[in-house]
Backbone as CSV, one residue per row, in Angstrom:
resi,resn,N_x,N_y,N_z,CA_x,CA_y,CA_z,C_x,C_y,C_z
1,UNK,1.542,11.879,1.707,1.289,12.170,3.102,2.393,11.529,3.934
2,UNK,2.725,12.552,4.815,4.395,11.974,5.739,3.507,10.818,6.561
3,UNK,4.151,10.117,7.127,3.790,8.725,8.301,3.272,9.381,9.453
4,UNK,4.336,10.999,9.857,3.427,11.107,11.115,1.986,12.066,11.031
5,UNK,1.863,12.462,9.682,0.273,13.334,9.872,-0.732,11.959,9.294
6,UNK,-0.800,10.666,9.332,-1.228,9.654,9.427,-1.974,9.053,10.019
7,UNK,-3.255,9.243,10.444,-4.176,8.114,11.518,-3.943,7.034,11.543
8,UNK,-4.005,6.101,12.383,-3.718,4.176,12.467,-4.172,4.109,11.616
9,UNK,-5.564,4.229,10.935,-6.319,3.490,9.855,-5.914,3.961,8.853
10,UNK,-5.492,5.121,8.412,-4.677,5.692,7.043,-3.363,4.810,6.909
11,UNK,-2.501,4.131,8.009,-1.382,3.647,8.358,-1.762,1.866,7.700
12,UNK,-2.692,1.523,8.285,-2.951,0.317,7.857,-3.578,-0.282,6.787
13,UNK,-4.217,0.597,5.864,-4.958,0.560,5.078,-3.729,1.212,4.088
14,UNK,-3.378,1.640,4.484,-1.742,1.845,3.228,-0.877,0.500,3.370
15,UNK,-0.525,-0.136,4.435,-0.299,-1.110,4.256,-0.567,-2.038,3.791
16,UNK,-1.739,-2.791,3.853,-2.854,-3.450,2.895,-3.173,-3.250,1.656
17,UNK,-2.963,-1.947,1.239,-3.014,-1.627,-0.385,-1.637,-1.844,-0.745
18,UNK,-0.500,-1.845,-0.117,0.434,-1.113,-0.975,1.276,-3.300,-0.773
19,UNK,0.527,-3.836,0.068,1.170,-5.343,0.279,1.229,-5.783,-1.017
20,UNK,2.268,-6.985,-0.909,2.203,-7.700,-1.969,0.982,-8.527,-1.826
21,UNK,0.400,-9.003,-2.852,-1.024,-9.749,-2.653,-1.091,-11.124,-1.823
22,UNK,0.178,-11.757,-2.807,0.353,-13.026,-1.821,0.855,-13.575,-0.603
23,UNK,1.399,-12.090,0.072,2.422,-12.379,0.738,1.099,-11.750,2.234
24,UNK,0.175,-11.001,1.544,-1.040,-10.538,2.099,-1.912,-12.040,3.027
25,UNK,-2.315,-12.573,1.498,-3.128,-14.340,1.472,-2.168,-15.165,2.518
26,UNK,-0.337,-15.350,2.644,-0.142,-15.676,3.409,-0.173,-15.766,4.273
27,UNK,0.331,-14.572,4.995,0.007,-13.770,6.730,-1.445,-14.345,7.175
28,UNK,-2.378,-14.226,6.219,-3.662,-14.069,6.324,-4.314,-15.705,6.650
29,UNK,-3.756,-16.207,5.924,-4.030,-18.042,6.002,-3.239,-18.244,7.340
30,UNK,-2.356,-17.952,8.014,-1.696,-18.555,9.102,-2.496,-17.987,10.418
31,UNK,-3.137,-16.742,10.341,-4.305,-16.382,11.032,-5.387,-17.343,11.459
32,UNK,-5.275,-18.332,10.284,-6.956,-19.394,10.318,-7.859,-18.391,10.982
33,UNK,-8.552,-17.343,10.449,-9.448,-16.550,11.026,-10.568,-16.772,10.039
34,UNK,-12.106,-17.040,10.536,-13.077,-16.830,8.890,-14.064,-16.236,9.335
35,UNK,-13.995,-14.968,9.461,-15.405,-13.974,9.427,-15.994,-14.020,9.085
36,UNK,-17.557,-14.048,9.436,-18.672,-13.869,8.655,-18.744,-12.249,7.878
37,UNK,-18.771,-12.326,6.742,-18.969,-10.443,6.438,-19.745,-11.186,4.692
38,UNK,-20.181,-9.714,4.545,-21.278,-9.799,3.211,-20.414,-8.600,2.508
39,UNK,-20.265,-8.490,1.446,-20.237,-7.734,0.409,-21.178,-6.898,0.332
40,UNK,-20.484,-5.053,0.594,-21.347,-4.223,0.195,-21.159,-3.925,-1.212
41,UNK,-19.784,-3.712,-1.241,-19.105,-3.297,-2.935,-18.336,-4.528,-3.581
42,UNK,-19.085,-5.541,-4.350,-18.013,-6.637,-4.349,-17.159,-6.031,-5.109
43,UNK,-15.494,-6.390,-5.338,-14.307,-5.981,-5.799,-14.723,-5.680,-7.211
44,UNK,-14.484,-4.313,-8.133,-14.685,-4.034,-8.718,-13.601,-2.847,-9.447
45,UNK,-13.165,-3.338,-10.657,-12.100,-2.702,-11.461,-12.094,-1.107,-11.649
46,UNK,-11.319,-0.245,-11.684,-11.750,0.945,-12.019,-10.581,1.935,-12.488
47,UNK,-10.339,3.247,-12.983,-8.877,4.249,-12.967,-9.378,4.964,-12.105
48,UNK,-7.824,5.415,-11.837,-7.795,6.446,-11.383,-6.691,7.948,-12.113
49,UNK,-6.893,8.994,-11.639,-6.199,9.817,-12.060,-4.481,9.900,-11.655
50,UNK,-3.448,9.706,-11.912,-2.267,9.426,-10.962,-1.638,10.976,-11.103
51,UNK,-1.807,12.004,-10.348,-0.907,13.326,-10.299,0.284,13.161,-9.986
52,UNK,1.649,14.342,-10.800,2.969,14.082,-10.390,3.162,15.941,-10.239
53,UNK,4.214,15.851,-9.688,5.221,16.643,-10.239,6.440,17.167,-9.993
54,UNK,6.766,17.744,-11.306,8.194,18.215,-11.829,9.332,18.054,-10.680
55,UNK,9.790,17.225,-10.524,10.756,17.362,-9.849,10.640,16.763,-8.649
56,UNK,9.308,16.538,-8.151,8.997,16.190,-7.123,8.496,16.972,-6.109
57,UNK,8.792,18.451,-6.733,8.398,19.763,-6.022,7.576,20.874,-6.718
58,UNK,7.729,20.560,-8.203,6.991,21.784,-9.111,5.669,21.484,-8.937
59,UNK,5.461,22.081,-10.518,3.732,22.358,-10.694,3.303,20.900,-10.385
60,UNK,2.106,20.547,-10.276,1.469,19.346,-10.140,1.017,19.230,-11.997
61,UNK,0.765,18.156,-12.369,0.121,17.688,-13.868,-0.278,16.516,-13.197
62,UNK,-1.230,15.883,-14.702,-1.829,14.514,-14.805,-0.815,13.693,-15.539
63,UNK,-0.368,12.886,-14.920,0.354,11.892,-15.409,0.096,10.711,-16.469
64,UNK,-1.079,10.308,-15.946,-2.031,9.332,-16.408,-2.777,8.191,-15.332
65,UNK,-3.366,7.491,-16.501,-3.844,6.767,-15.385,-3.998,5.522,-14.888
66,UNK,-4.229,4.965,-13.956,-3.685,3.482,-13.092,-4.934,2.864,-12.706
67,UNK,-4.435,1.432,-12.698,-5.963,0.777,-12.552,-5.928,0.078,-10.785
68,UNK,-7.563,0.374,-10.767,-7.358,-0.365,-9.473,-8.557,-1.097,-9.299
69,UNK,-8.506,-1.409,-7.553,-9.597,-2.596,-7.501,-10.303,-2.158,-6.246
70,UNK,-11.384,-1.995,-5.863,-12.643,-1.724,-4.900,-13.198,-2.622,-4.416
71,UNK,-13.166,-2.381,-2.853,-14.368,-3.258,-2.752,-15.040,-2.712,-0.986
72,UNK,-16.138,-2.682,-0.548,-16.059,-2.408,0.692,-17.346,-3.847,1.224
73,UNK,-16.564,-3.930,2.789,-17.348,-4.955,3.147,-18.103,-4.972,4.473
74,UNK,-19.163,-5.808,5.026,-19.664,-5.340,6.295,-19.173,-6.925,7.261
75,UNK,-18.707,-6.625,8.299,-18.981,-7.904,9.032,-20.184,-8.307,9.571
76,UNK,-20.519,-9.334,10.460,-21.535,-9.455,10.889,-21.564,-8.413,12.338
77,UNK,-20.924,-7.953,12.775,-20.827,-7.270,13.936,-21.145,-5.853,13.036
78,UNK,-21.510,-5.352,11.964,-21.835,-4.323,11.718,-20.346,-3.760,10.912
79,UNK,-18.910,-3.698,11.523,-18.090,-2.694,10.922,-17.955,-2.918,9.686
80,UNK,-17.808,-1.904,9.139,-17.326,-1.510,7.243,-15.858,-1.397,7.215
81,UNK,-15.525,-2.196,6.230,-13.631,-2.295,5.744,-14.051,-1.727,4.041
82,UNK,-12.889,-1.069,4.023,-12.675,-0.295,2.755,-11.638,-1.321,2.099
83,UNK,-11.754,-1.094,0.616,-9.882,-1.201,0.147,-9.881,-0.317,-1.051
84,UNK,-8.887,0.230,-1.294,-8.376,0.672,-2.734,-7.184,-0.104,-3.207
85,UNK,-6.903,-0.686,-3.702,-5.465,-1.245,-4.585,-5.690,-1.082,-6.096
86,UNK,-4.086,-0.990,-6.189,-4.049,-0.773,-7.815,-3.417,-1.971,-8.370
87,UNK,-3.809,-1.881,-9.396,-4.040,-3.399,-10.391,-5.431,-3.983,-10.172
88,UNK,-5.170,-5.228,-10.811,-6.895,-5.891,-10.951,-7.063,-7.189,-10.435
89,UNK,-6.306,-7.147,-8.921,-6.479,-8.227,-8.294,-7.617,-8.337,-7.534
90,UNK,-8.761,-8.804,-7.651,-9.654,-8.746,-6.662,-10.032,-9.574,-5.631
91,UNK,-9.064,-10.200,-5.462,-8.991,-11.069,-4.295,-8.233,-10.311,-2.802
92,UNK,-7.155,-9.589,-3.903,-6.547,-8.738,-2.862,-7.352,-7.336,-2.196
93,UNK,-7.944,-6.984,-2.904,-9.188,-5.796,-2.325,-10.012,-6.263,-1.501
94,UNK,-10.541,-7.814,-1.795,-11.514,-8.073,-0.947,-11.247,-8.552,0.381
95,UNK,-9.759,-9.165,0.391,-9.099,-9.408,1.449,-9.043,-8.227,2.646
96,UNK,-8.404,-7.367,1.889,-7.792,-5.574,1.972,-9.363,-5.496,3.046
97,UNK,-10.160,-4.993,2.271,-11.408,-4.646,2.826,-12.332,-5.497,4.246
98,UNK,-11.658,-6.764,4.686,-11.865,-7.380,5.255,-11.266,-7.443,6.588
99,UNK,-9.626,-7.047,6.180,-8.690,-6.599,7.533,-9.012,-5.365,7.598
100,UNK,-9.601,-4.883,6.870,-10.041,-3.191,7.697,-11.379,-3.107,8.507
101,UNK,-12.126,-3.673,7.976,-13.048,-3.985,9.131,-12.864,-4.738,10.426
102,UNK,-11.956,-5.686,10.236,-11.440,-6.219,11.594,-10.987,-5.661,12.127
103,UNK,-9.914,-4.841,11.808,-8.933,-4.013,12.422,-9.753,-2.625,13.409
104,UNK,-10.971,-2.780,12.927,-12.103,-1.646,14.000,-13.006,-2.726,14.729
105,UNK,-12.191,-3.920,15.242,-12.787,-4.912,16.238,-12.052,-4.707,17.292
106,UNK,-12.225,-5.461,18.191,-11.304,-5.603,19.669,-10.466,-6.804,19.012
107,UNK,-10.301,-7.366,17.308,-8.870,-8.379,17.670,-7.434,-7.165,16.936
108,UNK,-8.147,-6.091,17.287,-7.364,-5.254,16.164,-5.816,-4.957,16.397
109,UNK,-5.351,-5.385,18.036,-3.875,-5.458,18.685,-2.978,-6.599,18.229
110,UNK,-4.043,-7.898,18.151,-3.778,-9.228,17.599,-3.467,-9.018,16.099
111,UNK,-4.010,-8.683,15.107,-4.062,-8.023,13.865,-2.711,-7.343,13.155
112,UNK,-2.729,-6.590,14.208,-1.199,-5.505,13.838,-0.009,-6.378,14.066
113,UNK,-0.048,-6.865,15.486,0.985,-7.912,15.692,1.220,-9.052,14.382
114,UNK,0.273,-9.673,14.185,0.224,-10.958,13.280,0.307,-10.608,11.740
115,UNK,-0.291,-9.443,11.326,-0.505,-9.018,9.763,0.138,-7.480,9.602
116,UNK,-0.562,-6.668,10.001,0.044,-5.451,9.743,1.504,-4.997,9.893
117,UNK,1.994,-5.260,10.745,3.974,-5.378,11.057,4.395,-6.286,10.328
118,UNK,4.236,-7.299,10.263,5.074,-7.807,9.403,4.975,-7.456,7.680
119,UNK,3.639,-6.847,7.703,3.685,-6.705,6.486,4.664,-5.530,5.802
120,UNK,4.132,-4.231,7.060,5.184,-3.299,6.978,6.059,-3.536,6.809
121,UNK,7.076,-4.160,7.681,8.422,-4.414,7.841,8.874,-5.296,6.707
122,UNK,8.370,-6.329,5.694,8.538,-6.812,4.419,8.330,-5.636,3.660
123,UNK,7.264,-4.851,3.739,8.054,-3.625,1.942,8.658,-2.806,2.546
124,UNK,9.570,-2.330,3.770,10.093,-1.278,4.124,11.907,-2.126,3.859
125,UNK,11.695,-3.484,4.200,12.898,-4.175,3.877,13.153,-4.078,1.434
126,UNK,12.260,-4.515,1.261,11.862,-3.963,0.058,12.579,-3.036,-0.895
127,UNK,11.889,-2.169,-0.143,12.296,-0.469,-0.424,13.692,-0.033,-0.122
128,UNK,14.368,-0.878,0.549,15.371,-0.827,1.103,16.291,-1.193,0.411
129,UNK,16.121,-2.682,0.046,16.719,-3.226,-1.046,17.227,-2.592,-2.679
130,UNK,15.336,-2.505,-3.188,15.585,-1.502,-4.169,16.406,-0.081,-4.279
131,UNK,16.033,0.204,-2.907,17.389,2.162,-2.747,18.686,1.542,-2.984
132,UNK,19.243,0.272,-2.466,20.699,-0.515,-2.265,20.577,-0.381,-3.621
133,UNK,20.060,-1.087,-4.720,20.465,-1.345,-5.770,20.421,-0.446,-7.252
134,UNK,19.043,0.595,-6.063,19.665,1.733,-7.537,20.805,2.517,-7.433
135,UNK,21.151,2.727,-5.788,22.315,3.498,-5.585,23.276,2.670,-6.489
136,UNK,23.612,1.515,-6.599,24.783,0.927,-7.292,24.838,1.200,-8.625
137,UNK,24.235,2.176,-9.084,24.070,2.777,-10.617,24.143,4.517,-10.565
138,UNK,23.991,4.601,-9.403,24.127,5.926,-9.599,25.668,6.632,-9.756
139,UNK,25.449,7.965,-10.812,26.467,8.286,-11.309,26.528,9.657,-10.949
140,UNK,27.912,9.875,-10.548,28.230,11.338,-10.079,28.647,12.352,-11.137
141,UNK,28.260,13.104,-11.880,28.627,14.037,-12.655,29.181,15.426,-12.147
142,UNK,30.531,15.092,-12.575,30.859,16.396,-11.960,32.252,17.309,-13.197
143,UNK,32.130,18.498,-12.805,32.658,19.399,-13.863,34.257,19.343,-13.765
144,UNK,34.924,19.247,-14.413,36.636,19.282,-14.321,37.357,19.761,-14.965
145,UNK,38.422,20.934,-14.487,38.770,21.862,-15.255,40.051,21.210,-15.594
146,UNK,40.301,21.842,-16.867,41.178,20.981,-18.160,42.289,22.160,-17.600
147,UNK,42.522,22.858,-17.250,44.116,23.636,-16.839,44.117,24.767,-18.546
148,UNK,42.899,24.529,-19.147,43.568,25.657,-20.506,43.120,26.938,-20.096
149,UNK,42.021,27.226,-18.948,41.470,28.200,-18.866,42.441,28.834,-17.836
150,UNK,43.261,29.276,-17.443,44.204,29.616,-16.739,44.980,30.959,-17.299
């Protein structure tokens, strides 16, 4: 899904899944924030199906499959936070699931400022990095005529 057919909460909740875990717990500890919330789904392991395809444009197939971690939570003010992440961190889901329910509070401007941007802006620097360094491997193949075909 492109960034701009994206809702805020599709936006932030991709952010939160896709964070590094600790770098998540960090942001998150400098907050000193401690919500009251209960566990509806405590974090819980699971697959999923991962679809690709060919090229990036062909047929779609099943690739295989990837593990992840669940959890959804309630605050005491009532809102529900989701998470999906993959791997089997469940600290990070339950976290995940915790800034999403906040994030449908009134500190949710405070939130983006303090956690969500920076988090963005660390894997977009990331991603950035990694493109720098695969480009430095990439190889140009190209055809060159030997002068016999003449």
């Amino acid at each position: 899904m492109e960034q701009e057919q994206q809702t805020p909460r599709q936006r932030w909740m991709s952010v939160l899944a896709r964070a590094d875990a600790n770098a998540l717990i960090t942001h998150w500890e400098k907050l000193a924030l401690d919500p009251q919330y209960q566990l509806v789904r405590a974090p819980e392991l699971g697959l999923a199906q991962v679809r690709a395809r060919m090229g990036g444009t062909g047929n779609a197939f099943n690739m295989g499959d990837v593990t992840i971690t669940r959890a959804v939570v309630r605050l005491g003010s009532g809102e529900l936070g989701y998470s999906y992440v993959t791997g089997r961190n469940k600290q990070h889901a339950e976290l995940a699931a915790v800034v999403d329910a906040l994030m449908q509070t009134p500190a949710h401007d405070a939130l983006q400022q303090a956690l969500i941007s920076p988090l963005a802006a660390e894997k977009a620097e990331q991603e950035q990095l990694r493109a720098r360094e695969v480009a430095t491997s990439k190889v140009d193949f190209f055809t060159m005529v030997r002068g016999e075909d003449e």
